[in-house]
C-alpha positions in Angstrom: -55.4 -4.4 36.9 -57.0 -4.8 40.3 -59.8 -6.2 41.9 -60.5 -2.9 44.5 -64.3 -3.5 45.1 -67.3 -5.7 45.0 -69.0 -5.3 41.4 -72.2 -6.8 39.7 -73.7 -7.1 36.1 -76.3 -8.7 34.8 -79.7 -10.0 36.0 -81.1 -13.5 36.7 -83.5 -13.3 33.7 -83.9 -16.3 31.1 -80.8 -16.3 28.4 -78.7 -13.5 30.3 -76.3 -14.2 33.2 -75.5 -12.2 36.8 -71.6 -11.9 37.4 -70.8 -11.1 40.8 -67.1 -9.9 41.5 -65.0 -9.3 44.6 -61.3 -9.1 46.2 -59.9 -12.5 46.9 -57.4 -13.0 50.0 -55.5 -15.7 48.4 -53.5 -15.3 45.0 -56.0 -17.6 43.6 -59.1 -17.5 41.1 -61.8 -18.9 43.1 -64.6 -19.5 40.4 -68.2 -20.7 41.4 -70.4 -21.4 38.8 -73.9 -22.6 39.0 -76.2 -22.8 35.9 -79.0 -23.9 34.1 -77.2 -25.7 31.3 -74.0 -26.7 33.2 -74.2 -29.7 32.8 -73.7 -29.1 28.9 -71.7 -25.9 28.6 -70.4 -25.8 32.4 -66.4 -26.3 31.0 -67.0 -23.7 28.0 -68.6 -21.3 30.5 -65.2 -21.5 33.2 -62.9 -22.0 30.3 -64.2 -18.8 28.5 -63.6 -16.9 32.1 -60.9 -18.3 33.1 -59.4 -17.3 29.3 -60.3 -13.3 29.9 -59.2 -13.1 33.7 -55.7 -14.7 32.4 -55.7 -12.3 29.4 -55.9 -9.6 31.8 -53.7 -11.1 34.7 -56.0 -11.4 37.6 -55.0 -14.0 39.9 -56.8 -12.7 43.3 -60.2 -12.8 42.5 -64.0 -14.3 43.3 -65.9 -14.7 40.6 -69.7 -15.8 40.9 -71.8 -16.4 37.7 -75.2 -17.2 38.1 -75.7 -18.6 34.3 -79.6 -18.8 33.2 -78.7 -19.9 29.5 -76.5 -16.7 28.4 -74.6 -16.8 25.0 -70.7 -16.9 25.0 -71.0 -13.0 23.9 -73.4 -12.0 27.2 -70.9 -14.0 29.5 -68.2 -12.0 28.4 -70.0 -8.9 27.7 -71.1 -9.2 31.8 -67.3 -10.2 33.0 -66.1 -7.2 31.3 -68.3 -5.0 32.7 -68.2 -6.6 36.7 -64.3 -6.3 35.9 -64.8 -2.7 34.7 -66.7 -1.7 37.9 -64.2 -3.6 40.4 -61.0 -2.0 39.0 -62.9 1.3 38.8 -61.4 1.7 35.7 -62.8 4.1 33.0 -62.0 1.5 30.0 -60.6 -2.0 30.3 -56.9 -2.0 28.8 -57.6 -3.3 25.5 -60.2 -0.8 24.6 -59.3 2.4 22.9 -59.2 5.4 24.8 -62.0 8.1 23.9 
């Protein structure tokens, strides 16, 4: 996979989280986070990103999360979908193909 444009899902409402995605230069994940509860689940919610952009190989990448409580599920639910738009892809490789 690769990161070929700028992708967004998500809103800023209560319990749901905004992930903003784009091409990075360096061959680096350059994660910002900044949320509600990160002072509690700050390590689960860059551990549980870090974990799916490894899974998939993505090394040159900017990932923003703007985190207003979101479950585990609604995190990775909105990374899959940002990653979706920014590869252009129809389905992410793990899914089955229609």
């Amino acid at each position: 996979m690769k990161i070929i444009r700028e992708a967004v899902a998500g809103t800023l409402e209560s319990s749901d989280v905004m992930v903003r995605i784009a091409p990075h230069d360096l061959p680096e994940v350059d994660l910002l986070i900044n949320s509600s509860v990160e002072k509690q689940f700050g390590e689960a919610i860059r551990a549980s990103v870090l974990a799916l952009l490894d899974q998939l190989g993505l090394t040159q990448v900017q990932v923003i999360i703007d985190d207003k409580g979101a479950l585990d599920c609604v995190l990775r639910a909105r990374l899959e979908t940002a990653l979706l738009r920014a590869c252009d892809l129809p389905h992410l490789p793990w899914s089955q193909k229609s």
